[in-house]
C-alpha positions in Angstrom: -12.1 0.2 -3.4 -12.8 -1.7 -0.3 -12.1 0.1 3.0 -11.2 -3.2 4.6 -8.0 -4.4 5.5 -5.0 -5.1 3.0 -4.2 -8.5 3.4 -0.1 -8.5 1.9 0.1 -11.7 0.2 4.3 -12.5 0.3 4.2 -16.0 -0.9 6.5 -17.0 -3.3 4.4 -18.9 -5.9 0.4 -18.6 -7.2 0.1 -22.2 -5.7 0.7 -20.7 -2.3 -1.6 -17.8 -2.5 -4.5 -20.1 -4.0 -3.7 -22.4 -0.7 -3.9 -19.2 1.5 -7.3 -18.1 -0.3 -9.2 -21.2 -0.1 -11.1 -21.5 3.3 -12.0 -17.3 3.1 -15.4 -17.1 1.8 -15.7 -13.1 0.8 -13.8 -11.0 -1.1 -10.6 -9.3 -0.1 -8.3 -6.6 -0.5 -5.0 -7.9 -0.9 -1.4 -6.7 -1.7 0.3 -8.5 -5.0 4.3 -7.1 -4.0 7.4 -7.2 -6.1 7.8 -10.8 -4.7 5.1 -12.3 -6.0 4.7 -10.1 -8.7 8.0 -11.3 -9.9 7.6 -14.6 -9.9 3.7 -14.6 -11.6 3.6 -11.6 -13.3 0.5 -10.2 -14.7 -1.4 -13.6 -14.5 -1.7 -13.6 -10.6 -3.6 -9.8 -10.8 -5.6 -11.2 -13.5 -6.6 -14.1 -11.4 -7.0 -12.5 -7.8 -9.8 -9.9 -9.9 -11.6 -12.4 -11.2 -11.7 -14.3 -7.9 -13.4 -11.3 -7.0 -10.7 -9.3 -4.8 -9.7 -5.9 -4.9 -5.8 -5.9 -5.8 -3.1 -3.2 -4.4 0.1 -4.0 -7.0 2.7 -2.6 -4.8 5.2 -2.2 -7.2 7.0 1.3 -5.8 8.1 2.6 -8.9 10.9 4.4 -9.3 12.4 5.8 -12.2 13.0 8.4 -15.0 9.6 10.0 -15.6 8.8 9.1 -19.1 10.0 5.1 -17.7 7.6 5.6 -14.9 4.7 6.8 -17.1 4.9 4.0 -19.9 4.8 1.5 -17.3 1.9 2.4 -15.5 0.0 2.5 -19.1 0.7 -0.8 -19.1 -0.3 -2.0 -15.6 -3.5 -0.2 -15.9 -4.5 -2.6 -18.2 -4.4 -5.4 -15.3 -7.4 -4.3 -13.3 -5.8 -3.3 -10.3 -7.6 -0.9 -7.7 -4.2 0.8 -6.4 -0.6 1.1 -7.5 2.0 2.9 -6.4 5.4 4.8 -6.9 8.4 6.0 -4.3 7.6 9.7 -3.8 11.8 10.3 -3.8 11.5 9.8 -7.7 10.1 13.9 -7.6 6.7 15.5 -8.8 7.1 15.3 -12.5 7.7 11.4 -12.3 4.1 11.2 -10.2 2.4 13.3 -12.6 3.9 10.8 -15.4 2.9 8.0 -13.6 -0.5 8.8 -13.1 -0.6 10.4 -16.5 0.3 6.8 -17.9 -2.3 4.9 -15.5 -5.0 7.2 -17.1 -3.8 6.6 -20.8 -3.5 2.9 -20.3 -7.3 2.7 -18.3 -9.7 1.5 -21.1 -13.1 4.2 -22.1 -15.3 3.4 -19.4 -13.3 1.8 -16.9 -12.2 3.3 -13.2 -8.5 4.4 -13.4 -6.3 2.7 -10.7 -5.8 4.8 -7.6 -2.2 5.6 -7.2 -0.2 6.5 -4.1 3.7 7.3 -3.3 5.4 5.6 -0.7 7.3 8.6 1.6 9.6 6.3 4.0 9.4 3.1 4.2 8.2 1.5 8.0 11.2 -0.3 8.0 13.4 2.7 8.1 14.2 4.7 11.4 14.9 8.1 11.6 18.8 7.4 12.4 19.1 5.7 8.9 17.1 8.5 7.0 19.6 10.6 8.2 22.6 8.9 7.9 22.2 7.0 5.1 19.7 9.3 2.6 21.5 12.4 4.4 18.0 13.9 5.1 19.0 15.9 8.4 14.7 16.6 9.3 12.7 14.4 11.6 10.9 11.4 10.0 8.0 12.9 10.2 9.0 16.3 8.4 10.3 14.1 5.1 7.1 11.8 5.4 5.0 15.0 5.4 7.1 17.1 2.5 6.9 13.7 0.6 3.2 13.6 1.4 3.0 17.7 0.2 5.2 16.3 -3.1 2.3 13.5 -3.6 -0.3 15.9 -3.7 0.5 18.8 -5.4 1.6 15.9 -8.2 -2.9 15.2 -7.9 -2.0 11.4 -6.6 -4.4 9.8 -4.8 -2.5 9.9 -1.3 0.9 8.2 0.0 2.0 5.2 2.2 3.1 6.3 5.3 3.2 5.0 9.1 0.8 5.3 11.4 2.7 7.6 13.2 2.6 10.6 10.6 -1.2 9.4 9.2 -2.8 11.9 11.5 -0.6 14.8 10.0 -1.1 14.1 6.8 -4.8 14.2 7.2 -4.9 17.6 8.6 -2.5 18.8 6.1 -3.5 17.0 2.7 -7.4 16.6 3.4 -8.9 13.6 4.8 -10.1 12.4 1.5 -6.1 12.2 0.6 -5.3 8.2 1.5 -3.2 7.5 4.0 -2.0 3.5 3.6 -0.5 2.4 6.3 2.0 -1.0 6.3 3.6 -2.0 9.8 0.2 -3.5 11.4 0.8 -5.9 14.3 -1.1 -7.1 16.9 -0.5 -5.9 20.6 1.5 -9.4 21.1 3.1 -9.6 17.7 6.7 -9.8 16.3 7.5 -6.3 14.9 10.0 -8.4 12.4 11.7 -6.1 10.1 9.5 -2.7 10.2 10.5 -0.4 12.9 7.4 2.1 12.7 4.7 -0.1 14.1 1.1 0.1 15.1 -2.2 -1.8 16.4 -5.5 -2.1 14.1 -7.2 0.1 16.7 -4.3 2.6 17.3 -4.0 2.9 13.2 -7.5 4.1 13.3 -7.6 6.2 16.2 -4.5 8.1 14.6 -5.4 8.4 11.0 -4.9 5.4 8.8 -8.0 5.4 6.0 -6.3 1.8 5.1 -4.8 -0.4 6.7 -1.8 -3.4 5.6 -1.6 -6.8 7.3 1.1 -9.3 6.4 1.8 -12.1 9.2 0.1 -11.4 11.5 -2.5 -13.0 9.2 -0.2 -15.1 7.1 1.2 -17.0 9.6 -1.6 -17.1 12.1 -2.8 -20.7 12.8 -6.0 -19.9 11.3 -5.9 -17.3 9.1 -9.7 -16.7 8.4 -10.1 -16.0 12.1 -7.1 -13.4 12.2 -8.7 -11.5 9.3 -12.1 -12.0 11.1 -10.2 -10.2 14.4 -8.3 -7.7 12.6 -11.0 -6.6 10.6 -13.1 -6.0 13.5 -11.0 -4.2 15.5 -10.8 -2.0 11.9 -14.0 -1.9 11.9 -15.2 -1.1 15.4 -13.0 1.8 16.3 -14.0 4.1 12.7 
């Protein structure tokens, strides 16, 4: 699994995503999200692998555990490097789920890495506590999540940048800490709320990094990627 910067493809169709691939030369690693996902299904994972990209199918599943763990059988037969599931569905749902991603992984192949999403970037601490009725800091549900994740053996969590540090000293630093919110110093923060630089997510702890528009929507998008992955790159 590439080390290089997750580029989020949220287009709505494969036509758009093929447009938005043309002019890059190597191979990615990009996000397939419920968006796309969606509106493609299993065709556009299928597709982006044998282009030659490494594929995070950011599905977030949440459900019962046995529901959890027959799906991921299933998408483990796409080829995708990394899935996830939402860490608030409990430990015996993430051992399902990862239980079902190694059933479903044919003899010989690499199962997917899988990860749990703790809080989302978009959500503040305010909401957490007023609206899931979670009366800790952010930080202390992100890390309990991140606590949940691994004693269920996943592969690490999505997190911000703000708690990736923390989870590397208390998880291990092999433990992945995937990190959405990435914006350049001048960017639009949009709709995330926990936000962070390409050099500031290394410096405090990302091992991955996600990029949506700010690469997206860049006038030239192979040179955004070229400046983001450098900055990734030059502060390890």
């Amino acid at each position: 699994m590439k080390n290089s910067p997750i580029i989020a493809l949220d287009f709505a169709s494969s036509e758009d995503v093929y447009q938005f691939l043309s002019p890059f030369e190597q191979s990615l690693f990009v996000k397939v999200g419920m968006e796309l996902y969606l509106q493609e299904g299993p065709s556009i994972v299928y597709k982006l692998k044998e282009m030659g990209h490494d594929v995070f199918l950011d599905l977030k599943l949440h459900d019962i555990p046995n529901t959890v763990g027959q799906a991921m059988k299933g998408l483990a037969r796409l080829g995708a490097d990394l899935v996830n599931v939402h860490a608030a569905g409990g430990k015996e749902m993430m051992i399902a789920a990862k239980e079902g991603l190694e059933a479903g992984t044919a003899a010989g192949k690499k199962r997917p890495s899988i990860i749990a999403v703790t809080q989302l970037t978009s959500t503040s601490e305010q909401q957490m506590q007023k609206e899931q009725l979670i009366h800790k800091t952010i930080e202390e549900s992100v890390i309990h999540y991140a606590n949940l994740a691994k004693s269920a053996r996943l592969d690490g969590v999505v997190c911000s940048v703000l708690e990736a540090k923390k989870i590397a000293e208390v998880c291990g630093n092999e433990f992945l800490r995937v990190t959405p919110g990435i914006r350049l110093a001048e960017g639009d923060a949009h709709d995330q709320v926990r936000v962070a630089t390409p050099v500031n997510a290394r410096k405090l702890g990302s091992s991955h990094i996600v990029v949506g528009r700010a690469i997206t929507k860049a006038e030239n998008p192979v040179q955004a990627y070229e400046n983001i992955l450098k900055m990734w790159e030059e502060h390890a």
